[in-house]
N, C-alpha and C positions, 0 to 999 in steps of 0.2 A: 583690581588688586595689583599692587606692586609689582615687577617680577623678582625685587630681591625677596622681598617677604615669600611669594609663590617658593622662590629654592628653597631657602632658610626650613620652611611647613614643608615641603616635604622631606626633608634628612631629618628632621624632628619627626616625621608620621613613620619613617621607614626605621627609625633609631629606637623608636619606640617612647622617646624624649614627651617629657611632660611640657604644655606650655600656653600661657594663654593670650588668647584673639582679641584686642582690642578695637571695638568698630564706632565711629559715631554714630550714633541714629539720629541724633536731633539736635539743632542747637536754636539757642535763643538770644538774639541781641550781635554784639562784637564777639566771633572768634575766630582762633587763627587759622582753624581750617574746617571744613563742610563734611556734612555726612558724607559716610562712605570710606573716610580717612581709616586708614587702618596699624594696627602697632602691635608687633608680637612681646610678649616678656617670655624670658624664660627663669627656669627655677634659681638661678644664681646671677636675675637681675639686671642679665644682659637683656635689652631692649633693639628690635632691628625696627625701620621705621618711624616715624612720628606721627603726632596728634599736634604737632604745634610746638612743644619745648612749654621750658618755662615750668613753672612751679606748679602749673595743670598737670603737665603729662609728670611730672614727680608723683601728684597723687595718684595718677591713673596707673603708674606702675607700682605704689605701693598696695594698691586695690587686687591690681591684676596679681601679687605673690600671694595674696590672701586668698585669691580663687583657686590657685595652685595649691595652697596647702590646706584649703577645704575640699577641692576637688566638686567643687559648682558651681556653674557658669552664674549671672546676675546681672539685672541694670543699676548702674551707677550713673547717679547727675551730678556731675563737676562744674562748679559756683565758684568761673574764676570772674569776683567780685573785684569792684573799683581799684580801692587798698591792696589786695595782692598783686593786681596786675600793673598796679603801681610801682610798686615795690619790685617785680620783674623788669620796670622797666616798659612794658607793654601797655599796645593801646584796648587789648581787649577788653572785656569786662560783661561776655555774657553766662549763659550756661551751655553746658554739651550733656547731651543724653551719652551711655557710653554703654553698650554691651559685651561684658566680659566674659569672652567665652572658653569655659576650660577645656582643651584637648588635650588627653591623655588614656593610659590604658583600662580607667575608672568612666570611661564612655560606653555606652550602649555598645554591646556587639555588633559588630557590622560596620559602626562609624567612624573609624579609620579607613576603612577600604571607600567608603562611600567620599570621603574627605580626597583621597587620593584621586579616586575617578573622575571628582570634580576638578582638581588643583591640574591633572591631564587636561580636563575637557579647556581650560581656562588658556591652556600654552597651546594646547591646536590653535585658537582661534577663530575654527568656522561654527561649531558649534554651539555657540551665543547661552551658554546655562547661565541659568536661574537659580538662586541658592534663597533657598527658604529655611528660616530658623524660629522655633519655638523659643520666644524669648521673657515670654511671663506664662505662668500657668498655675491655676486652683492646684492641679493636681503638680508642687513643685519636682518631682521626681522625674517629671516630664522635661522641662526647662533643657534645653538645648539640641532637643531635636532636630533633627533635617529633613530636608527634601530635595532633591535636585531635577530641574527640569531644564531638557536639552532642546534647542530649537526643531530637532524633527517631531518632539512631541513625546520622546522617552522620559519617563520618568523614575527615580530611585529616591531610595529614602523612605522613611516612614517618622509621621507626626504621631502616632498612636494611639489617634482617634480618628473613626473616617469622615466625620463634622470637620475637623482642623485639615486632613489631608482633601477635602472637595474645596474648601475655602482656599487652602495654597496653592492646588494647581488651577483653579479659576483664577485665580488673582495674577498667578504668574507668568501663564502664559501671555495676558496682555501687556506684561511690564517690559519686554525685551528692548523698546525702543528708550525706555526712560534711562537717564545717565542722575537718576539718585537714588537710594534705598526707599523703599515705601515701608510705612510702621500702620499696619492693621489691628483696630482693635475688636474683639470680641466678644459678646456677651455669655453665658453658658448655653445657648441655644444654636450658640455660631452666627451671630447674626452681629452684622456691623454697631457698633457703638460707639458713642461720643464720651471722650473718658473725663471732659468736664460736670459731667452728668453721674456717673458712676464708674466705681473702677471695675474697668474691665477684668473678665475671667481668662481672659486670652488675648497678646500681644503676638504679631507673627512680625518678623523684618525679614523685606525682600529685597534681595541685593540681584543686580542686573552684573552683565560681565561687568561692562568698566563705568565708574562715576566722574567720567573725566570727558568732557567730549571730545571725540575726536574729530580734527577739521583737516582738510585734505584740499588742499588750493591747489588748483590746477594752471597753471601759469604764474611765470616767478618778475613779473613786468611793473610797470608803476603801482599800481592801485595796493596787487600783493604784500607790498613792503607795509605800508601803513597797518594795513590790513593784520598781517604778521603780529606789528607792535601791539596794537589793542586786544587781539585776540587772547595775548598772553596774560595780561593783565587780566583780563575777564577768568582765566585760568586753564584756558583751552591746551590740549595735546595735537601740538601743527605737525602738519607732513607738507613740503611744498615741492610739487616736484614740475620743472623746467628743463626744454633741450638744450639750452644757452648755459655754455659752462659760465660767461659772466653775469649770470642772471640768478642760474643755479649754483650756490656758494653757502660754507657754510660763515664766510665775513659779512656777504650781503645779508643773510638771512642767521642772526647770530642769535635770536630770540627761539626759533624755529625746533623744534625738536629732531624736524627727520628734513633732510634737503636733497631731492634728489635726483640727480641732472643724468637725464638721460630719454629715449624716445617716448613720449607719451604713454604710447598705447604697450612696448612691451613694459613699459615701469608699471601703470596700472594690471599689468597679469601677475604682476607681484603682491601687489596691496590687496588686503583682505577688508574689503569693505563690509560695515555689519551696521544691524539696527541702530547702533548711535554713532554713525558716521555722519559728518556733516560734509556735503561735498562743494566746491565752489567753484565755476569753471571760470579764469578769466585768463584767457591764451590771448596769445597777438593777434588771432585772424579767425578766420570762418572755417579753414581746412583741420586747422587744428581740434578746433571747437566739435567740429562733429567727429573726430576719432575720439576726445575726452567722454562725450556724450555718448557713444555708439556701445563704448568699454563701461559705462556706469548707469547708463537708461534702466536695466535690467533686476542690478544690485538693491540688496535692503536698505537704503538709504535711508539715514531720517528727514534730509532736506539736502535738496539737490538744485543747486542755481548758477545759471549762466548771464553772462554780463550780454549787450550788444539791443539793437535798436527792436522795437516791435516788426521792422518790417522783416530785419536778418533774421530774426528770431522763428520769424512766421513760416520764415522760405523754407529755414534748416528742419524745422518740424515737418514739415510738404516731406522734403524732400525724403527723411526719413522713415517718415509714415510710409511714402512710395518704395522704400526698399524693405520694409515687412515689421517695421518696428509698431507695434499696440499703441494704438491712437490714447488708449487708456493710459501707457505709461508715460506719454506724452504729456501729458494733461497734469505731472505728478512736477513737470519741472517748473522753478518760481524762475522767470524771466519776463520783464527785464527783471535785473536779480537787486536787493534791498527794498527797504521803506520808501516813501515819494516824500523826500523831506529837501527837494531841490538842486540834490547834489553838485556838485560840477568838480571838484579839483580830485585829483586820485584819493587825497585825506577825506573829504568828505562824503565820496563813494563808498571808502572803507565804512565808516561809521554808517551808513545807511545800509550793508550789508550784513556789518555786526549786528545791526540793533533788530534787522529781519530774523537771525540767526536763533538771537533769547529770543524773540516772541515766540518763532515757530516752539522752541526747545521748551519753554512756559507753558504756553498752552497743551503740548505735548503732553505735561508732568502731570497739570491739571486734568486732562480729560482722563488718565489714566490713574485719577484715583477713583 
């Protein structure tokens, strides 16, 4: 989530301000932006956020006033077809699943304070919550339930069945690595269903902290820069942090989100690495490599890769193992780092690294459904 949208939701929770959450859950075909995107309205239409613009997010806020002054959250699929998005101008033309969800004083008791604990737990940072919402139900009165689960294993909220709350914390505890929503469906048994088959009695959406991956390159040297560029494109949240003030810049690195020039190891005492952190070590040398490695072996990482040959590679491992480090967490690092697709120039490294990046982050998604 945002962190404007995070402020904005909470002076709205503490105001007591009616307003509604608009989330993608699903899309099909061309759109302008992925599950997990997120867009507040409020009652006079002010909008923080986006879903994309354009004559979609028009309908998605004239939807979201309507959930306001029904006072019930719902899904909405928005069919931005050929012809409108023509007409905007845009190359999209698929559909987005859209979950409008109403927060206001017309919520469950309790579900502001739980909404706050969450939107707290989301600006700590270390404690990676899991936000579960009841987003279709038989029983509609149900319809926007919560749960929230905290990486030590605490859990708040209530689904208001204990069929729906065993299915959200099974399912959520192992989604913490995934950087997309998952959409669960249910049959009245609670049992997983295929909603091509029948409509389900029960939709849950599970939203992870962040649907953005984060990537955190360690060395601001040739490869990085390329590196940098495509990343962006793909749609990654980069941090690149280098000792080299001409190395570490934010001219050099103008795609980069966070650039930050300074000693390795105290910059990483700073950065809060979590389940979907992507790490990538590619320093100038060996000394460096193993103070990168030494500060992130340990961390929840989702994929953690160092550049350099099989035999350096082999040594640094030796070596670290010999000073107490878990032959196990050893074992967790992808080195040499990318695909074997030949590489040789710093461009075509980068893309061998990118493309290790989405498999690991794919297959990831997939096994965790």
């Amino acid at each position: 989530m945002e962190n404007e949208i995070i402020y904005r939701l909470k002076i709205a929770l503490e105001e007591n301000t009616e307003v509604a959450m608009v989330t993608i859950i699903s899309v099909l075909g061309s759109t302008p932006r992925k599950p997990g995107a997120k867009m507040l309205v409020f009652p006079d239409g002010t909008i923080v956020g986006t879903i994309g613009g354009g004559c979609g997010e028009a309908e998605a806020r004239r939807e979201a006033l309507n959930v306001i002054a029904a006072r019930t959250s719902k899904v909405h699929y928005l069919n931005m077809t050929a012809d409108i998005a023509q007409d905007e101008g845009m190359v999209c033309g698929g559909i987005m699943g859209l979950f409008i969800d109403y927060l206001g004083s017309h919520n469950f008791a309790g579900q502001f304070k739980l909404y706050k604990d969450y939107l707290a737990a989301l600006e700590e940072g270390n404690q990676n919550p899991i936000l579960v919402t009841l987003i279709e139900s038989a029983p509609e009165h149900l319809i926007g339930s919560k749960l929230v689960i905290k990486a030590n294993g605490e859990v708040s909220g209530d689904l208001h069945l204990d069929g729906l709350n065993r299915v959200a914390q099974e399912s959520g505890k192992i989604c913490a690595k995934r950087c997309r929503p998952l959409l669960i469906s249910l049959n009245s048994e609670f049992e997983p269903c295929e909603t091509s088959m029948s409509k389900p009695s029960f939709r849950l959406l599970i939203e992870p902290q962040r649907t953005i991956v984060q990537l955190l390159i360690l060395g601001g040297g040739h490869i990085a820069l390329p590196l940098v560029i495509m990343a962006k494109i793909v749609g990654y949240e980069i941090t690149v942090i280098d000792d080299r003030p001409a190395f570490a810049n934010s001219i050099r690195f103008k795609e980069a989100d966070n650039v930050i020039c300074a000693d390795f190891a105290q910059a990483l005492d700073r950065i809060t690495i979590t389940p979907q952190t992507f790490v990538v070590i590619v320093t100038r040398g060996h000394r460096y490599d193993k103070v990168c490695l030494e500060k992130v072996i340990r961390q929840p990482a989702a994929y953690l890769g160092m550049i350099g040959s099989r035999k350096r590679v082999k040594a640094l491992k030796t070596e670290l193992e010999e000073e107490g480090v878990p032959a196990d967490l050893l074992q967790n690092l992808h080195s040499p780092i990318g695909l074997k697709i030949g590489a040789e120039t710093p461009e075509e490294i980068a893309v061998s690294i990118l493309s290790e990046l989405i498999k690991v982050q794919r297959e990831m998604d997939q096994t965790l459904k």
